[in-house]
N, C-alpha and C positions, 0 to 999 in steps of 0.2 A: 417357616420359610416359604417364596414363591413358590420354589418347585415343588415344595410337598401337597399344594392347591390341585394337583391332579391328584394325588394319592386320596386326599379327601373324600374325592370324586368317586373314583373307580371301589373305594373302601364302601361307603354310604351302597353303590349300588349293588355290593356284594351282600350287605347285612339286610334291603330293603329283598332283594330277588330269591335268597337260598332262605332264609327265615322267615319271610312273609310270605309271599306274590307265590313259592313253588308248593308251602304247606296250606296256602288259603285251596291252591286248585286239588291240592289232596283230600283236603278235606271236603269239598265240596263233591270231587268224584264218590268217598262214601258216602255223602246223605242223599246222595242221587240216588245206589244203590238199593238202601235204607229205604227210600221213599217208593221206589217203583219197583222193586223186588222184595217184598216183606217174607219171613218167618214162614208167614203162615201158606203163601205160596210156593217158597220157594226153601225147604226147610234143611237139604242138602248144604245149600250155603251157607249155615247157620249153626255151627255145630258146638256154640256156645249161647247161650241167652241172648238177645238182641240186646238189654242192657250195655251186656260187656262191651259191644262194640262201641253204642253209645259214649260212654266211658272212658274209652281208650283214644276216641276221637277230643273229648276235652283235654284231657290228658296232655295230649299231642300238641293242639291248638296253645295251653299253657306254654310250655315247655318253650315252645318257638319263641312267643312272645317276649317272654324271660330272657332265651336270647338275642331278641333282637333289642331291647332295653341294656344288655348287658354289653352291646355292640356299640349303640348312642354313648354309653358311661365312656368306652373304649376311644374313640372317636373324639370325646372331649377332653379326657385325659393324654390324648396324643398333641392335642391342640397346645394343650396348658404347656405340656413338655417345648413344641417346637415351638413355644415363642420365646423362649429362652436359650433356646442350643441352635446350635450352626452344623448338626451333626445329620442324615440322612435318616428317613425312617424306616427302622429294620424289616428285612425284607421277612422274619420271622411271625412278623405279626399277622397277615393277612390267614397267613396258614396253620396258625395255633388257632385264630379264630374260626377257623372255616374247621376245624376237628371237632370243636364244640358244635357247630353248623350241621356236620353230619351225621351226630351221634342219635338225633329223634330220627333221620330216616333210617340207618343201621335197626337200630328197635326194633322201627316197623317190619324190615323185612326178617327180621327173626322171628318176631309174632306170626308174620307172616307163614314162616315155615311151622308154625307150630301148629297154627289153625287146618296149613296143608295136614298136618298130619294125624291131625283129630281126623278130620275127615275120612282118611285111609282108615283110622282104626274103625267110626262107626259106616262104614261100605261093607255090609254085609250082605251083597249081591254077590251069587254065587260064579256068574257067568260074565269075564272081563274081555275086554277085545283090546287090540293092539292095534296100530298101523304097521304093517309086513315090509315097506319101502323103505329103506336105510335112507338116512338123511346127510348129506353129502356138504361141506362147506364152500362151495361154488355154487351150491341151491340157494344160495343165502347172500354171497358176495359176489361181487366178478372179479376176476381173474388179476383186471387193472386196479383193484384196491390192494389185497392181496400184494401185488406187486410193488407197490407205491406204499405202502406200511413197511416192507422190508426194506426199499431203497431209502427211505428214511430213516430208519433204523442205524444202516449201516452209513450214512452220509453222516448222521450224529456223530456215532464213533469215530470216523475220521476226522471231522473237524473239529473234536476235543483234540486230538491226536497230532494233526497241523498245528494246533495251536500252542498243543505245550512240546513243540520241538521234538517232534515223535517220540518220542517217550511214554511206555509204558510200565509205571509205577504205583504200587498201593500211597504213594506220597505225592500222584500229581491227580487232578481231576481226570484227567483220560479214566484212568481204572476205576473210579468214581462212578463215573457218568456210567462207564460199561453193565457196571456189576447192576445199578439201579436200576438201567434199563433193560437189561435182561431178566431181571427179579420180574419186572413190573410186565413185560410182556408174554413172560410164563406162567403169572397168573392168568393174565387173560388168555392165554392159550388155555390153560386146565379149565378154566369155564368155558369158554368155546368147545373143546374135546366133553365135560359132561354135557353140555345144550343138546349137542350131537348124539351123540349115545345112551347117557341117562337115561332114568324112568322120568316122566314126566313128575312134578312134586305135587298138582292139583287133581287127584284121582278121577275128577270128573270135567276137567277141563275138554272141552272141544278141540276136534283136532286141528279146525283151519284155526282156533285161537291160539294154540301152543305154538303152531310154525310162525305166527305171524309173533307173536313173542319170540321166537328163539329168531329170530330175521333181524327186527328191531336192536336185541340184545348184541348178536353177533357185528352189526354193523356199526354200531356204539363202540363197541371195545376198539374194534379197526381204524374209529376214526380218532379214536381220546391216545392211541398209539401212535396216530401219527403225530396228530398234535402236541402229544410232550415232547415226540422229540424236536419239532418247530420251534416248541416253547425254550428248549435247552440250549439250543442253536441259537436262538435272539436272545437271551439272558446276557451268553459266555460273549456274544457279539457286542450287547449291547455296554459289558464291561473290560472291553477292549478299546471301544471307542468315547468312554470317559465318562457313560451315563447313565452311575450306577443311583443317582437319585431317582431314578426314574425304576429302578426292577423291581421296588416294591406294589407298584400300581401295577406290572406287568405280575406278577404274582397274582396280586389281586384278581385280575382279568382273566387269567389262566383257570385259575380254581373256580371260577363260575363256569367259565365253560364248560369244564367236567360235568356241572350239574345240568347246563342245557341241553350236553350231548346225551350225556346218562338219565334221569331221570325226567328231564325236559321229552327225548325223543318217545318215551314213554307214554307219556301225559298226551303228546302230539297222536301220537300214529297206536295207540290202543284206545281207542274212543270205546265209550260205554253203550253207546250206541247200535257199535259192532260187532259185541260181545255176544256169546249164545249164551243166554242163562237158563234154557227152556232143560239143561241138564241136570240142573240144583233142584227140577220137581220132584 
């Protein structure tokens, strides 16, 4: 159908951006590494064979590819369906895809915590130091984010709430939207609360490089908080006013951003560059 010629759109540039374009610049941040921080320099870093990494970086490149062929198959098989049906395309699909999408970066960051913790185990330096200056969530955000993340928060809730005739029920979307969003922003509060307090998880990370991660991290969550509930807001709006062929692209659109915000501001504002690595000697 016409309408679904945006879905197309916003679909294709969800499977070219989270599966190509976000793992090509991953993987090229490691072979940077690789290449200008070796083993033999820098041997901290390294607390598995330079192989392995190797390895895990094809590995990785596989896997994406796979699904981003598996995303073309998807794409064509949605084709075949709608030139036969008169029916909308489910707004299920972008987001069952995008679960498969974030399953090799999940991986990584568990690998990740693993190689953290090799690390810890071979740190057999007797003498540790600490930063003494508590780390404050206003160090990180202002005040007007903070702000504007709750008033969002709560503006969602009531305009479920307006809309389903003030009624709060486990049987109307009000209580829905509630319980989600509160799920979802108590997690990101519990990671905000460990960024803040926690032991750092890289035993030899630098310290202006951990605050400039826990800055990055904490300002992500704040913004992907507000933004679901914008995204909840223009959904339940946008099928109120009769244009529900259209939420599956806005779906689509949604769930990339997660990745622009999250691992996108990442990739941005942690440059390799910037990085102390003079601590992995």
């Amino acid at each position: 159908m016409p309408d679904n010629i945006i879905f197309y759109i916003v679909f294709l540039s969800q499977i070219i951006l989270i599966s190509y374009y976000y793992p090509h610049q991953v993987l090229n941040q490691m072979r940077t590494v690789i290449a200008n921080y070796p083993p033999e320099n820098y041997p901290k870093l390294y607390p598995k064979p330079v192989e392995y990494y190797k390895g895990g970086q094809r590995i990785y490149r596989v896997i994406n590819l796979a699904i981003v062929a598996m995303g073309a198959i998807l794409i064509v098989a949605i084709a075949i369906w709608d030139y036969t049906s008169t029916n909308k395309v489910s707004d299920a699909i972008p987001f069952a895809y995008w679960v498969i999408q974030i399953l090799p970066i999940l991986i990584m960051e568990l690998l990740g915590f693993t190689n953290f913790r090799l690390m810890r185990n071979t740190n057999t330096k007797a003498t540790r130091y600490a930063e003494l200056n508590p780390r404050r969530l206003f160090d990180f955000i202002s005040p007007a984010m903070f702000g504007l993340a709750i008033f969002m928060y709560v503006a969602c809730i009531l305009f479920f709430y307006n809309i389903h005739q003030f009624q709060f029920h486990p049987s109307n979307d009000t209580f829905v939207i509630f319980v989600a969003l509160t799920l979802m922003n108590s997690l990101f509060a519990g990671i905000i609360f460990r960024n803040l307090t926690g032991k750092k998880s890289n035993p030899h990370q630098a310290h202006a490089d951990r605050m400039r991660q826990i800055e990055t991290s904490i300002k992500s969550l704040f913004v992907m908080s507000i933004v679901a509930s914008i995204f909840l807001i223009t959904v339940e709006g946008m099928q109120e006013l009769g244009l529900n062929f259209h939420v599956a692209s806005l779906m689509s659109f949604y769930l990339q951003l997660t990745i622009v915000i999250g691992l996108g501001s990442m990739l941005r504002k942690i440059r390799i560059e910037d990085i102390n690595f003079d601590v992995y000697k």
